[in-house]
C-alpha positions, 0 to 999 in steps of 0.5 A: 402109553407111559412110553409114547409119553415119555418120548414126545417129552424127550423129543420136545428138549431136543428142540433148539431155537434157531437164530435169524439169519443174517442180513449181511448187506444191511449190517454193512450199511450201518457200518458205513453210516456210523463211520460216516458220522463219526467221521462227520462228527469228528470234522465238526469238532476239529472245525469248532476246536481251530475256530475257537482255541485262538480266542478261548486261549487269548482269554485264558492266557493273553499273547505279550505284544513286544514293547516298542523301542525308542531312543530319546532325540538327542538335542543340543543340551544332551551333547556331552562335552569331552571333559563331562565324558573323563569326568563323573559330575559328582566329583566336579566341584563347582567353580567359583565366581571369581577364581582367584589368578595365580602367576605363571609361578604360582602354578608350576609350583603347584605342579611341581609339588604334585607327585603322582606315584605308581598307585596313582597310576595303578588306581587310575587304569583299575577305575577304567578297568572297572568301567570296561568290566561293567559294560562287558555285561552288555557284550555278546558274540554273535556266531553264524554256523553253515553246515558244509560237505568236505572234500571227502564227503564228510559232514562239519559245520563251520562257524564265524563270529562277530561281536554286539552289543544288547541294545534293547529289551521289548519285554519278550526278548532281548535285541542285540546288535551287531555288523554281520556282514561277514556271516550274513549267510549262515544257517543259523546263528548262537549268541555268546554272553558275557556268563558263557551260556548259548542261545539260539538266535533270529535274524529281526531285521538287517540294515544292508547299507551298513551291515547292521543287524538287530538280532532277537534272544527269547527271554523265556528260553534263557537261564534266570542268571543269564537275564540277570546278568546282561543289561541293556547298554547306554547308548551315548552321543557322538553328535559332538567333537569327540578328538581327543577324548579316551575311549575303551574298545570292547569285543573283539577289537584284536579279532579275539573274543573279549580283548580290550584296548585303550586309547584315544579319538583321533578324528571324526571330520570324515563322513560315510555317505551311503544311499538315504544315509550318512554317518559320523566316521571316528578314527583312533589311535588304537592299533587292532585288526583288520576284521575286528568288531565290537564298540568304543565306549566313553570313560561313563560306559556310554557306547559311542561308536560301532566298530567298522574297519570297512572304510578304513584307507590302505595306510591305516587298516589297522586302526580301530575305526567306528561309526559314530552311534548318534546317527545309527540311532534312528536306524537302529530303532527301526530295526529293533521294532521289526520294521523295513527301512525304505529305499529312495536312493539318493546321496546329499550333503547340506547347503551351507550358508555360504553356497546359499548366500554366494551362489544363491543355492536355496537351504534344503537336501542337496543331491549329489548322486543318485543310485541307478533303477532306484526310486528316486531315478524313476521319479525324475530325481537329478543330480544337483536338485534340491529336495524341500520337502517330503510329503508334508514335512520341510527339509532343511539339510540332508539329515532331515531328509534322512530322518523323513525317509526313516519314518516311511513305509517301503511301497509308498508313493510319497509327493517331493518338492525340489528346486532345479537350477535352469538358465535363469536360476533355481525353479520350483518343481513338483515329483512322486516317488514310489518307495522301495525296501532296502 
């Protein structure tokens, strides 16, 4: 009995409890459904982070906008003569009332006791010197790198370079500008300063009428005692008579980097006439090459031309010729606010007085060639009309048809009055014209 008992007990511990079995299909379905939700969950958070990121961050850390840049309108007072451009105001002394006369004797006297020695002149070219070092803080060279594959299949990069001028600060980047007619189509592009340090470049805008480009530098990717150093050139004027009158061209005006060379204004009668555009075209007595690039300055360290050997004449190709900067200005401007310059398409040259008072030609824009397919053919436009008005705005002189073309959008449509010579003199007519994107 005592044994019966024992067994049923040993056979109760070698019970064991078996697990449910189980249920594959339904595990797999769970499965499913939490990756589904996970998946679901983790769209809706991506979703809400993309929505949401651009405003929390523009809280947090609000985006810089770029300063706009603007150049002062130049006016008959600012016009600087050309011995206010030798001479520093500080050191002319006023004239007196009444200067006193002295005899044709008197003065060569005077002259002959004047005797000026070598320091004189050593201390005369270390002033100028001294200019040309100040403003070499505000010239860079532009080098355009294209990758290419020789002739044996090996890879190289081939470089070219042009000199330019830092004309701008809009507060996030520094804008330089320079002619890169001759590396417009590079890969890329390296700004050279003054200190030797490089920096990647962006291409802002470019001006394909006269290879003019304003090129951008982000500040924040630049070394501290590179921003110290590279200042902002002072843009001076050429609106005035400027022959004779010393300059410093600085850049590359014997095709290599940093050369300097003095010399003189020998013209500025000569006048460049591009579409929508005409501009100032200085010569001097500076013999360089024929691929140089950079700026004239004034003996003040004003930047008064760009350096373009382009419309130099075969007897003169290698003197240093520019364009005067007074009527860059406005382009230069545009460019420097990313802004696309319109194209119209015309040439012009003022009506002077006497072609108003003799041939009784009305004042106005006088077009004297238009470009084929531009804007202006396509509204009617001839040569010999001239233009009195844009939009709103009266034109007076072909400059001021060029300023109102600079201030419009390209793809605008833009009311023109003209007057046309017929058989019985001129007669008013009225035009529209769709702008386009030079």
């Amino acid at each position: 009995m005592e044994d019966h008992r024992n067994q049923d007990h040993t056979d109760f511990m070698k019970e064991t409890i078996k697990q449910r079995p189980l249920n594959r299909r339904k595990l797999v379905r769970r499965t499913l459904l939490t990756a589904a939700m996970a998946v679901i969950f983790g769209m809706v958070a991506c979703l809400t982070f993309l929505l949401l990121e651009p405003i929390i961050s523009n809280r947090l850390y609000p985006e810089e906008e770029p300063e706009i840049v603007e150049f002062p309108e130049e006016t008959e007072e600012d016009e600087i003569l050309p011995e206010d451009m030798i001479a520093d105001d500080s050191q002319m002394q006023p004239e007196p009332t009444e200067p006193p006369a002295l005899e044709d004797e008197q003065i060569a006297q005077v002259l002959s006791e004047m005797k000026l020695g070598v320091e004189d002149y050593l201390s005369l070219f270390g002033g100028i010197r001294e200019v040309a070092q100040e403003v070499r803080r505000s010239i860079v060279t532009v080098v355009g790198v294209t990758s290419d594959v020789g002739w044996l299949d090996n890879e190289y990069e081939s470089e070219g370079a042009v000199s330019g001028v830092i004309v701008a600060d809009n507060g996030i980047e520094l804008l330089v500008l320079a002619d890169i007619s001759s590396i417009e189509d590079a890969e890329s592009l390296e700004v050279v300063f003054h200190d030797g340090e490089v920096y990647q470049a962006s291409l802002m805008k470019q001006d394909h009428n006269t290879g003019l480009a304003v090129i951008s530098i982000t500040k924040s990717a630049m070394k501290g005692s590179t921003l110290e150093m590279a200042v902002t050139a002072s843009l001076g004027t050429s609106s005035s008579s400027l022959a004779g009158v010393p300059v410093i061209a600085l850049g590359r005006p014997m095709g290599t980097e940093g050369s300097l060379c003095y010399g003189n204004i020998t013209s500025t009668g000569n006048t460049i006439r591009l579409p929508d555009s005409s501009y100032k075209f200085m010569t001097t007595d500076i013999y360089g090459s024929s691929s140089a690039s950079g700026v004239l300055i004034n003996l003040r360290g004003q930047v008064v031309g760009i350096i373009d050997m382009s419309y130099n004449s075969a007897d003169m190709k290698n003197l240093v010729s520019a364009v005067g900067i007074s009527d860059l200005k406005r382009v230069v401007q545009s460019l420097s606010n990313d802004k696309d310059i319109a194209y119209f398409g015309v040439y012009g040259v003022d009506v002077t007085e006497a072609a108003n008072q003799e041939l009784g030609v009305p004042f106005g824009a006088y077009i004297t060639e238009i470009d084929m397919d531009s804007p202006a053919m396509n509204a009617g436009i001839q040569s010999g009309d001239v233009i009195t008005m844009l939009d709103e705005t009266e034109i007076g002189t072909y400059q001021e048809l060029v300023n109102v073309l600079l201030s419009q959008e390209p793809e605008k449509t833009v009311s023109i009055s003209l007057m046309r010579q017929g058989p019985e003199g001129y007669t008013e007519m009225e035009a529209t014209a769709v702008l386009g994107l030079k």
